[in-house]
C-alpha positions in Angstrom: -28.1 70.0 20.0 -26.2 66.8 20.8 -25.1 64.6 18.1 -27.0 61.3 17.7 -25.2 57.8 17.7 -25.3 56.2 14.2 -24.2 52.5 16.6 -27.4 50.3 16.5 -29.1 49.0 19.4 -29.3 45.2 19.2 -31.9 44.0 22.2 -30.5 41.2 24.0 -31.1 37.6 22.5 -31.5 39.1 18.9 -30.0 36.9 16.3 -27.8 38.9 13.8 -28.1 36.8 10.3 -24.6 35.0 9.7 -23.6 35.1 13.2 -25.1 31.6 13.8 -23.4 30.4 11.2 -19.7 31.9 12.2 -20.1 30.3 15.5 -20.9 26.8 14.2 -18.0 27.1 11.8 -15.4 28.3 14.7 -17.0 25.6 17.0 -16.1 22.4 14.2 -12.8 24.0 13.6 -11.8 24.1 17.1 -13.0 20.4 17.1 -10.9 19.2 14.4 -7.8 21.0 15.7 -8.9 18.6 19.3 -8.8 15.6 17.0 -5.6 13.3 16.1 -4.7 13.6 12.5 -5.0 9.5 11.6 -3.4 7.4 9.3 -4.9 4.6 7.7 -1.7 2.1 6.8 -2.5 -1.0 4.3 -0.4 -3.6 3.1 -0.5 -6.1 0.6 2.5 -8.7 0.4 4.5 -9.5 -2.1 3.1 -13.0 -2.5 -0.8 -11.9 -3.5 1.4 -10.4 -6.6 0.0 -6.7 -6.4 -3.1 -7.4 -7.2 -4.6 -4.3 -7.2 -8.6 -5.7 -7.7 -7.6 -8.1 -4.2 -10.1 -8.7 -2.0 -7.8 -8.5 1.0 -6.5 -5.0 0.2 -10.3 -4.1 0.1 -11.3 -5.2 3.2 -7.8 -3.9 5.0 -8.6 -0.6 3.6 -12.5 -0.9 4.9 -11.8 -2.1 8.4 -9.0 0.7 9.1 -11.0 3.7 7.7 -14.3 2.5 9.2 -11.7 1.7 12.4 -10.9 5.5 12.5 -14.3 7.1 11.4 -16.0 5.1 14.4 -13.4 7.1 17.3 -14.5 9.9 17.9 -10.9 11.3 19.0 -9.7 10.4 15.8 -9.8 12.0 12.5 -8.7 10.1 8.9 -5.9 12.6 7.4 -4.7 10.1 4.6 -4.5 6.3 3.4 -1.4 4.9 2.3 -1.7 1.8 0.3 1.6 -0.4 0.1 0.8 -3.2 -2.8 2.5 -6.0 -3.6 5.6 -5.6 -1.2 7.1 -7.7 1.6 6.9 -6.8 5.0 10.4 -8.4 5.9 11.9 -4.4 5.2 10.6 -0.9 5.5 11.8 0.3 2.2 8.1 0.8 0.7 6.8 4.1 -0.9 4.0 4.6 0.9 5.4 3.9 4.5 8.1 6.6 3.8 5.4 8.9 2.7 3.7 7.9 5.5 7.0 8.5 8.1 7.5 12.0 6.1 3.8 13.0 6.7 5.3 11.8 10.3 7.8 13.8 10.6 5.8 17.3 9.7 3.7 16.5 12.1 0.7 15.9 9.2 0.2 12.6 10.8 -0.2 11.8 14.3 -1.4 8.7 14.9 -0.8 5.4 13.1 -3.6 2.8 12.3 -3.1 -0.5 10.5 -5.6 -4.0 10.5 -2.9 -6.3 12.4 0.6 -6.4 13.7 1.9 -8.4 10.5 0.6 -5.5 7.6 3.5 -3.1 9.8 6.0 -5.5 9.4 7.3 -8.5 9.5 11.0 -7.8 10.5 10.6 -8.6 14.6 13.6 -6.2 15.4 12.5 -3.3 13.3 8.9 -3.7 14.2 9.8 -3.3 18.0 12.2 -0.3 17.5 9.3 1.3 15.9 6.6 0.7 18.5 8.9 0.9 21.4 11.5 3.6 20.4 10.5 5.8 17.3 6.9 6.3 17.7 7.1 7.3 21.4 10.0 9.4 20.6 8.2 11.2 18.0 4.4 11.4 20.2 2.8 8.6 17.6 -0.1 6.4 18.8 -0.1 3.1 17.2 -3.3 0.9 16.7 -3.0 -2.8 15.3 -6.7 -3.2 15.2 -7.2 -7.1 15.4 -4.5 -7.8 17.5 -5.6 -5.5 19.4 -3.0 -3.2 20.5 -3.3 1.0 21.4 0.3 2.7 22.4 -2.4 4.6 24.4 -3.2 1.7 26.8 -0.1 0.9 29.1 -1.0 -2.4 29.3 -1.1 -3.0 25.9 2.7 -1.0 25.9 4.1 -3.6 28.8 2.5 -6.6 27.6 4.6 -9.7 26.3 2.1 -10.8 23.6 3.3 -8.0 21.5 7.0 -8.7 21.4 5.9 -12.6 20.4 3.1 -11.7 17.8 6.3 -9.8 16.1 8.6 -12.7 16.3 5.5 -15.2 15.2 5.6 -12.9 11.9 9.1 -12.6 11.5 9.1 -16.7 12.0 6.3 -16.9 8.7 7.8 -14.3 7.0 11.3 -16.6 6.8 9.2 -19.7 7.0 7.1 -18.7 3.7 10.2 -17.7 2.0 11.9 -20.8 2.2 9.3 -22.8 0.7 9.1 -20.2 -2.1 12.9 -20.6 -2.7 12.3 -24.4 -2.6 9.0 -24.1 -4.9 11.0 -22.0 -7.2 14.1 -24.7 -7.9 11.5 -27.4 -7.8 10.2 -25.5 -11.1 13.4 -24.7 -12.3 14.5 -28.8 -12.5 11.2 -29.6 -13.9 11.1 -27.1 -16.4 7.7 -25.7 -15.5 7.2 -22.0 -15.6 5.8 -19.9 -12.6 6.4 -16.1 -14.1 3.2 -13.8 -14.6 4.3 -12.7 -18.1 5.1 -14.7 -21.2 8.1 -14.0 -23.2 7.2 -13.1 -26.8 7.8 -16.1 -29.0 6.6 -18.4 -26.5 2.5 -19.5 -25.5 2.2 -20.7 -21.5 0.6 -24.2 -21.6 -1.6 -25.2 -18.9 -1.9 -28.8 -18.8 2.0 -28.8 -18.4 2.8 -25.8 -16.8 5.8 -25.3 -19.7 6.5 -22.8 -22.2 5.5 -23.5 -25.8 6.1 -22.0 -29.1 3.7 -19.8 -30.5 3.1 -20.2 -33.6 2.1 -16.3 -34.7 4.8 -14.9 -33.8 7.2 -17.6 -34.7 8.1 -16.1 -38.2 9.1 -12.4 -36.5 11.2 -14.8 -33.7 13.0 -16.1 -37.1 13.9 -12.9 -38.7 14.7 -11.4 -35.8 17.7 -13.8 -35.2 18.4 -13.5 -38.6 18.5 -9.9 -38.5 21.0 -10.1 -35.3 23.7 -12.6 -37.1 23.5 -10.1 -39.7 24.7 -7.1 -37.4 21.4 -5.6 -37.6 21.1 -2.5 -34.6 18.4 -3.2 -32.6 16.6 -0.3 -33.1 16.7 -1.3 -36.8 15.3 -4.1 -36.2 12.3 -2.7 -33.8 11.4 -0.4 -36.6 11.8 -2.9 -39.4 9.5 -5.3 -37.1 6.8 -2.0 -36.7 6.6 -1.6 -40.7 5.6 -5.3 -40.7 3.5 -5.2 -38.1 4.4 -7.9 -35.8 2.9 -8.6 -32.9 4.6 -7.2 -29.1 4.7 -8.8 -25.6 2.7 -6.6 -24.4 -0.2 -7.3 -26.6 -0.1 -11.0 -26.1 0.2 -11.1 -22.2 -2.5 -8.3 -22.5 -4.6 -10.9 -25.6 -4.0 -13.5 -22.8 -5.5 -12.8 -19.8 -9.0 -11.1 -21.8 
């Protein structure tokens, strides 16, 4: 007597449980692998002092992640967040994470809010857009401005070389009244740091430096203990037995 297949007979259009679900999986993974792997790039310059609670750094990190989630052909992959530096070099942490992410191919496409939160340096800017990213298959998006390396219009257009020079022209413009702000304080005695030396209260109606009066005693004995030869470590520690209060406390007292 002939042996009898153990092999099931499935009737056509019979749904085998966890098949269904095997497809959809294969179906969004080929779908992300179709996608370009998207940065989000924000910058905050130096000037808004790294303010980390900023407004602006907010809404720049909003508008480019919303920017990316809303194409379709795009797929977010990381944020990097530069705070509180310049855009007149390229030396910030998280635009050489960012170029490294580049590099292993993690990161494909580039999207910041304008032209100026790239860069402000109008020769650097340009060998970027015109010479590294195409080299490397990059697609640049300066949201506002607008401008997509996609759109060959946007890639032979004239406004782009002049928006970079325009931020190059602020850039230098901006630090020069800085610079002249700066010795302006300096001749006038008023003070413009963010921290307060210890010894010393910040008062507001003058903009100048005054002694404070609680700490005044430890300023004494300090100087006493340094015509003396004290080591500064001795002296740290002899100040912790008493007590005394530190800089950081008072610039943190300050600002609560």
């Amino acid at each position: 007597m002939a042996r009898k297949s153990r092999k099931q007979f499935v009737p056509e259009n019979t749904h085998i449980a966890g098949t269904e679900v095997k497809k959809h999986d294969a179906e969004q993974d080929t779908l992300a692998k179709s996608l370009l792997p998207t940065a989000a790039y924000i910058r905050l310059s130096a000037e808004n002092s790294g303010n980390t609670t900023d407004d602006t750094l907010k809404t720049q990190i909003l508008m480019v992640e919303s920017y990316v989630r809303s194409h379709k052909d795009l797929i977010l992959r990381g944020t990097y967040v530069d705070n509180g530096f310049t855009g007149t070099n390229f030396e910030r942490p998280e635009f050489l994470r960012m170029m490294e992410d580049v590099k292993k191919g993690v990161i494909r496409c580039i999207v910041v809010k304008d032209l100026s939160r790239f860069g402000r340096d109008y020769l650097e800017t340009g060998y970027y857009l015109e010479t590294i990213f195409p080299l490397l298959g990059v697609r640049f998006i300066a949201i506002t401005d607008p401008y997509d390396s996609d759109r060959k219009e946007d890639r032979d257009s004239l406004a782009i070389p002049i928006k970079n020079m325009v931020n190059a022209m602020y850039a230098k413009d901006f630090s020069r009244k800085q610079e002249a702000f700066h010795e302006l304080c300096r001749r006038t005695g008023r003070y413009v740091r963010h921290t307060v030396p210890f010894g010393y209260q910040y008062a507001e109606d003058t903009g100048r430096l005054v002694i404070d009066p609680e700490a005044q005693p430890y300023i004494r004995l300090v100087f006493a203990w340094t015509l003396a030869g004290i080591t500064r470590g001795e002296i740290a520690r002899r100040m912790e037995v008493l007590g005394a209060p530190t800089a950081s406390t008072q610039n943190t007292e300050e600002k609560v």
